[in-house]
MARBA-277637 format. One record per residue (C-alpha): residue number from 1; residue in one letter; z negated, x negated, y negated. Coordinates in steps of 0.2 Angstrom, whole numbers, plus 5000, padded with zeros to 4 digits. Layout:
BEGIN
+-----+------+------+------+------+
: seq : type :   zz :   xx :   yy :
+-----+------+------+------+------+
: NUM :    A :    Z :    X :    Y :
...
+-----+------+------+------+------+
***
This chain:
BEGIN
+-----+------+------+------+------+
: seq : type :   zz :   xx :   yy :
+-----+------+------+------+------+
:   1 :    X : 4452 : 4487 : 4545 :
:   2 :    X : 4469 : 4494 : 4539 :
:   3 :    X : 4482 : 4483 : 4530 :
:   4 :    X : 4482 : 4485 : 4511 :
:   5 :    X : 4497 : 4495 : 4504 :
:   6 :    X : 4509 : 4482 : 4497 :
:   7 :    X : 4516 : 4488 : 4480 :
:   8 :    X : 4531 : 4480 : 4469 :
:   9 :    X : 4530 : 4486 : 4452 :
:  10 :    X : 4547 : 4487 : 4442 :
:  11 :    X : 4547 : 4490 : 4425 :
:  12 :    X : 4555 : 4482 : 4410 :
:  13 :    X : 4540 : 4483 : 4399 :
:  14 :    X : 4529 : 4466 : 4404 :
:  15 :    X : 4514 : 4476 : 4397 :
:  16 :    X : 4515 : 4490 : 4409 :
:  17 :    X : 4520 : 4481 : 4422 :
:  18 :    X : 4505 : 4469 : 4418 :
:  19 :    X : 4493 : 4484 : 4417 :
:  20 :    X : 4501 : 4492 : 4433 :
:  21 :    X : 4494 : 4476 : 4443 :
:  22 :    X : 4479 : 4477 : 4436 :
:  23 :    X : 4477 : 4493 : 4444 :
:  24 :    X : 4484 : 4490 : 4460 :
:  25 :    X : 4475 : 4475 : 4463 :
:  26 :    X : 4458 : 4482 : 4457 :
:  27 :    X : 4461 : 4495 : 4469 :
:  28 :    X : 4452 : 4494 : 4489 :
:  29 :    X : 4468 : 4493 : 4501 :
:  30 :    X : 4480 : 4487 : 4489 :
:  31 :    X : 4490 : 4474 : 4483 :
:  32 :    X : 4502 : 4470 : 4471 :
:  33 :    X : 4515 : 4457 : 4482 :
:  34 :    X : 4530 : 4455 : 4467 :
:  35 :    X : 4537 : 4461 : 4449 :
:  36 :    X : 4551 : 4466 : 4443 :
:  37 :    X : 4559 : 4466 : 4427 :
:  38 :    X : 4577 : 4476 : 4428 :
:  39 :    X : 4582 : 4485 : 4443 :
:  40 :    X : 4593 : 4471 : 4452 :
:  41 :    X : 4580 : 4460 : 4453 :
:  42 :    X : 4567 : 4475 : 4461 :
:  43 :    X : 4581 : 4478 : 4474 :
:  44 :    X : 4582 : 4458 : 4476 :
:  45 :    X : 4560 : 4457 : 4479 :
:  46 :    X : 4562 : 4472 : 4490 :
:  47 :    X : 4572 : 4462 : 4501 :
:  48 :    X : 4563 : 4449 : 4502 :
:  49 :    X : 4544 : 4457 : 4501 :
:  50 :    X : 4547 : 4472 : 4511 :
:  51 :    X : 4533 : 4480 : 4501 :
:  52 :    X : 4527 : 4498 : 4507 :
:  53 :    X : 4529 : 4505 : 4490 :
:  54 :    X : 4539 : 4502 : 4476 :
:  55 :    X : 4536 : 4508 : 4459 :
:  56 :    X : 4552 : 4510 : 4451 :
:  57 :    X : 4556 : 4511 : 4432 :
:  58 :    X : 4570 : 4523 : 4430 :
:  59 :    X : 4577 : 4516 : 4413 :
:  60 :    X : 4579 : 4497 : 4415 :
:  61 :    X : 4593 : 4485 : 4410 :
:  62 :    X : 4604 : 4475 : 4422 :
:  63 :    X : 4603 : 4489 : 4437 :
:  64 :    X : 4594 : 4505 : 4433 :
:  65 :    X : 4582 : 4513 : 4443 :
:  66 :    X : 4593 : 4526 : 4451 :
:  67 :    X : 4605 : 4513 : 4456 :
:  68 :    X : 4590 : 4502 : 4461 :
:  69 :    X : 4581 : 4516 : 4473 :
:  70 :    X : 4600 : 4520 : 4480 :
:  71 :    X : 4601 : 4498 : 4487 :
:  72 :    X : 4584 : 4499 : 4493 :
:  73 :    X : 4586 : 4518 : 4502 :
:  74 :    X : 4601 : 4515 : 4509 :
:  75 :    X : 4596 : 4497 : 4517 :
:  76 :    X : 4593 : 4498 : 4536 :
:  77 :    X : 4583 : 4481 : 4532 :
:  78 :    X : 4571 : 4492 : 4521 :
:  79 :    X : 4568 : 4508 : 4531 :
:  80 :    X : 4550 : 4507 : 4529 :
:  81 :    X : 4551 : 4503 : 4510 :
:  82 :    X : 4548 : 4520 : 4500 :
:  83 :    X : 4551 : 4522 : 4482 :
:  84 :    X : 4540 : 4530 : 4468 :
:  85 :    X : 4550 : 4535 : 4452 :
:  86 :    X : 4542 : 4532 : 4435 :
:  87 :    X : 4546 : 4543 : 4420 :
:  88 :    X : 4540 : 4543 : 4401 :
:  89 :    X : 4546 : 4562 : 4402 :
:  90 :    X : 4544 : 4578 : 4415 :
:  91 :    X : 4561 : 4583 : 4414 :
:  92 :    X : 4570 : 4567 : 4413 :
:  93 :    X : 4588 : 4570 : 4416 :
:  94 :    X : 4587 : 4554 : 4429 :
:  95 :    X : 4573 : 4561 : 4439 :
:  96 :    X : 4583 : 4572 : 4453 :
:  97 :    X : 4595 : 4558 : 4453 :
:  98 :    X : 4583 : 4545 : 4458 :
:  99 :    X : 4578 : 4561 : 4472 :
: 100 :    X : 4594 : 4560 : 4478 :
: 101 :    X : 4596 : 4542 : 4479 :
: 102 :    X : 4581 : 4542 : 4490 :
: 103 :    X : 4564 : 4540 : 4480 :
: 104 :    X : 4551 : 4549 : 4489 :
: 105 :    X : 4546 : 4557 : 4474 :
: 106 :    X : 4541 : 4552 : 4457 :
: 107 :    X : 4524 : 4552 : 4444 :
: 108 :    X : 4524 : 4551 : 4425 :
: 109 :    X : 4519 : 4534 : 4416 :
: 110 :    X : 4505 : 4545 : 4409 :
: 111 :    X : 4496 : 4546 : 4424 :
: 112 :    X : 4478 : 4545 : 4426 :
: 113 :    X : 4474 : 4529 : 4435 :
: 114 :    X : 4466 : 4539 : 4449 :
: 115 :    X : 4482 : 4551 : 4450 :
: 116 :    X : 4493 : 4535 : 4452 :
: 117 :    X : 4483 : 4527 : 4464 :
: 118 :    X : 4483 : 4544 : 4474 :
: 119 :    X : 4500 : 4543 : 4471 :
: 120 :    X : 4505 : 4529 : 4478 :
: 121 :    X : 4495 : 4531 : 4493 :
: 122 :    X : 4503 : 4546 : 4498 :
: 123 :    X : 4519 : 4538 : 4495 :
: 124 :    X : 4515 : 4525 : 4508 :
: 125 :    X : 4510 : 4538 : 4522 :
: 126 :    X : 4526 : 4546 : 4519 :
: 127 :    X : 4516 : 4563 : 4519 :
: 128 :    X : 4522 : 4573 : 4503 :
: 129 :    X : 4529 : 4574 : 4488 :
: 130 :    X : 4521 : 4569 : 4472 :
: 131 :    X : 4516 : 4581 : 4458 :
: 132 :    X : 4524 : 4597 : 4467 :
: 133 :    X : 4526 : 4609 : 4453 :
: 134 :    X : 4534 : 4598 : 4441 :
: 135 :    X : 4546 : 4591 : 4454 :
: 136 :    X : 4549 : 4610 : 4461 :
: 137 :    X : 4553 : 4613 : 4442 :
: 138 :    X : 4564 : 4598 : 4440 :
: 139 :    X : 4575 : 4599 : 4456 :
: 140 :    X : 4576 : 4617 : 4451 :
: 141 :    X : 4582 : 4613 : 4434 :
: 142 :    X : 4596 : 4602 : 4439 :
: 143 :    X : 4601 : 4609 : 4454 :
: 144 :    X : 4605 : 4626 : 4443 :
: 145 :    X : 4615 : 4613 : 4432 :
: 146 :    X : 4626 : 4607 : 4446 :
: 147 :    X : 4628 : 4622 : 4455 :
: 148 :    X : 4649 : 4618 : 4459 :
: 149 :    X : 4645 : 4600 : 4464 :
: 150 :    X : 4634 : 4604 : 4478 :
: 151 :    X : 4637 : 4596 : 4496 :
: 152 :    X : 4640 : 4610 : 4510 :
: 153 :    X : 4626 : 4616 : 4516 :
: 154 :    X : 4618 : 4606 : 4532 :
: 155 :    X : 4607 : 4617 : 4541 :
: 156 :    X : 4617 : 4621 : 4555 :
: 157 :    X : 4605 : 4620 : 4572 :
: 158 :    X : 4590 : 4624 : 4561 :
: 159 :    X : 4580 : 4637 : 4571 :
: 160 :    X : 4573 : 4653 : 4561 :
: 161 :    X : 4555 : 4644 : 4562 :
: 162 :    X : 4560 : 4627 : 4555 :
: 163 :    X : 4571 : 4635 : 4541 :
: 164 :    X : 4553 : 4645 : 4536 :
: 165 :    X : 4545 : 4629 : 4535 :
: 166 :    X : 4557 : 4620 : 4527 :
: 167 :    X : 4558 : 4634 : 4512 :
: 168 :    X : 4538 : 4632 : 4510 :
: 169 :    X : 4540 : 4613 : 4511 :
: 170 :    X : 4554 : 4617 : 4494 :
: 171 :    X : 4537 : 4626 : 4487 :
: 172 :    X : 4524 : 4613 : 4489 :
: 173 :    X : 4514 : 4618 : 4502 :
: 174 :    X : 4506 : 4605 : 4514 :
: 175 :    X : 4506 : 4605 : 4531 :
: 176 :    X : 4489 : 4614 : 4532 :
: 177 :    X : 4495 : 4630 : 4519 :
: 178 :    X : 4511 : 4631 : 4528 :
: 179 :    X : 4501 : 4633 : 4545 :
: 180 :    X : 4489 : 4646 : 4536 :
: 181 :    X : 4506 : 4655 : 4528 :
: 182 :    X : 4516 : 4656 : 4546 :
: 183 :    X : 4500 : 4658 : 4556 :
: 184 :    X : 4505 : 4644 : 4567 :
: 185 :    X : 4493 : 4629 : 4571 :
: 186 :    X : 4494 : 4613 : 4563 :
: 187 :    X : 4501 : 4603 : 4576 :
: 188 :    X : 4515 : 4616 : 4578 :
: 189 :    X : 4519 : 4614 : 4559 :
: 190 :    X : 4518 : 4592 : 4559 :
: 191 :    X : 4531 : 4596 : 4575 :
: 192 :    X : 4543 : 4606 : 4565 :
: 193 :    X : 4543 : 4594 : 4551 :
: 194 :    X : 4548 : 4578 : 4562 :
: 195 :    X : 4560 : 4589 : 4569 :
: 196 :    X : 4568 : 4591 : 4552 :
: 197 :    X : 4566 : 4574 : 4546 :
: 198 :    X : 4577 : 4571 : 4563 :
: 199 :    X : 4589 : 4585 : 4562 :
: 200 :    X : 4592 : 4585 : 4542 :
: 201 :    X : 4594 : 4563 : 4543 :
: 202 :    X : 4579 : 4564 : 4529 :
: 203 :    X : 4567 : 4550 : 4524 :
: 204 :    X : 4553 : 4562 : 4519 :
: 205 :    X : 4549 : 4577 : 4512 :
: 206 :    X : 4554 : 4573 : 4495 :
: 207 :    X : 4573 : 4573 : 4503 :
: 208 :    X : 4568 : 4590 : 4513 :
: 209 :    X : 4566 : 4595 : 4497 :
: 210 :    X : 4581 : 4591 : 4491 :
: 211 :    X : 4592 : 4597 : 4505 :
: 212 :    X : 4582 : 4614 : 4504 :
: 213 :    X : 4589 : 4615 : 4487 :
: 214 :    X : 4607 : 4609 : 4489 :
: 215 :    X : 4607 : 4622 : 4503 :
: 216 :    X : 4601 : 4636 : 4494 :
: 217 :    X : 4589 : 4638 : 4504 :
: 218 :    X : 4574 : 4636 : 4493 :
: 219 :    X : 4580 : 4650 : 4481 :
: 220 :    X : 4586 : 4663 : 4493 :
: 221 :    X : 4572 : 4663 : 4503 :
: 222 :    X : 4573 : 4667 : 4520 :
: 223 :    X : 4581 : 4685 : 4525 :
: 224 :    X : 4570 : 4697 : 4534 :
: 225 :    X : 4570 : 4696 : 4551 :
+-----+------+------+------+------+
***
């Protein structure tokens, strides 16, 4: 039998936090191992728990939820810890900061149970990003914002083919529309996505994402051959 997903919930509403590990623990293969009720203390349980996921509040007191996913992302100790962002709102100016610190994607607090639980499931493989066309729509929105501040572009050594896949991973497409899109098989396309994790120093592809976008990748497209 597989291990239950273990889940730290941080949130500064006891409520939600309450009906957040209802959920979790009412749910086949998971558990709820801690909460937190401001972002210092989630980075503190993370530490300490090494849970698979943590659901991370962006607007707490103490530590935020940006600065909160940046501690636990940038932890050697907490490689295999993976951050989902919760927001009250779509376009939440925090939401592509806490993409940039390191969460591997993010849901709103509106969520159906079942979209949640999906969510968090995913999360764990380390598979995708959540909710694609809001977070396509979100990255988009602030990385036209912060056009002057962006990073030099990193995709020196990329070949052509793993430059087309990363520019359809910024889309949304899984690993199985991408194979179907390039023609390729589906093993080929899972090889060129670890070689882009490896290359490109990302976590998942919620930070492929964003280095597609920082690149200018994502919106240029790729030029014809």
């Amino acid at each position: 039998m597989a291990e239950a997903v273990r889940v730290l919930i941080a949130d500064d509403q006891a409520l939600l936090r309450g009906s957040f590990r209802v959920l979790v623990d009412s749910t086949p293969g998971m558990e709820t191992v801690g909460e937190a009720g401001d972002g210092a203390e989630a980075v503190a349980l993370a530490r300490e728990l090494t849970p698979d996921v943590v659901l991370m509040d962006l607007r707490m007191p103490v530590m935020d939820g940006i600065a909160a996913t940046r501690e636990i992302c940038s932890d050697a100790s907490m490689a295999g810890v993976r951050v989902l962002a919760l927001t009250m709102f779509d376009m939440d100016e925090y939401v592509y900061p806490a993409l940039q610190a390191g969460a591997s994607g993010f849901m709103l607090k509106d969520a159906s149970p079942d979209d949640l639980v999906a969510g968090i499931r995913v999360i764990a493989t380390g598979e995708g990003v959540l909710a694609p066309s809001v977070t396509r729509r979100v990255i988009a929105n602030f990385s036209h914002r912060d056009t002057a501040a962006r990073p030099a572009p990193r995709l020196v050594g990329l070949t052509r083919r793993e430059q087309e896949v990363l520019v359809l991973i910024a889309k949304g497409l899984s690993n199985a529309e991408i194979a179907d899109r390039l023609v390729i098989s589906l093993p080929t396309v899972k090889t060129h996505v670890s070689s882009l994790l490896s290359k490109l120093n990302a976590r998942d592809r919620a930070q492929l994402v964003i280095v597609a976008y920082e690149s200018g990748i994502a919106e240029r497209g790729m030029p014809p051959a």
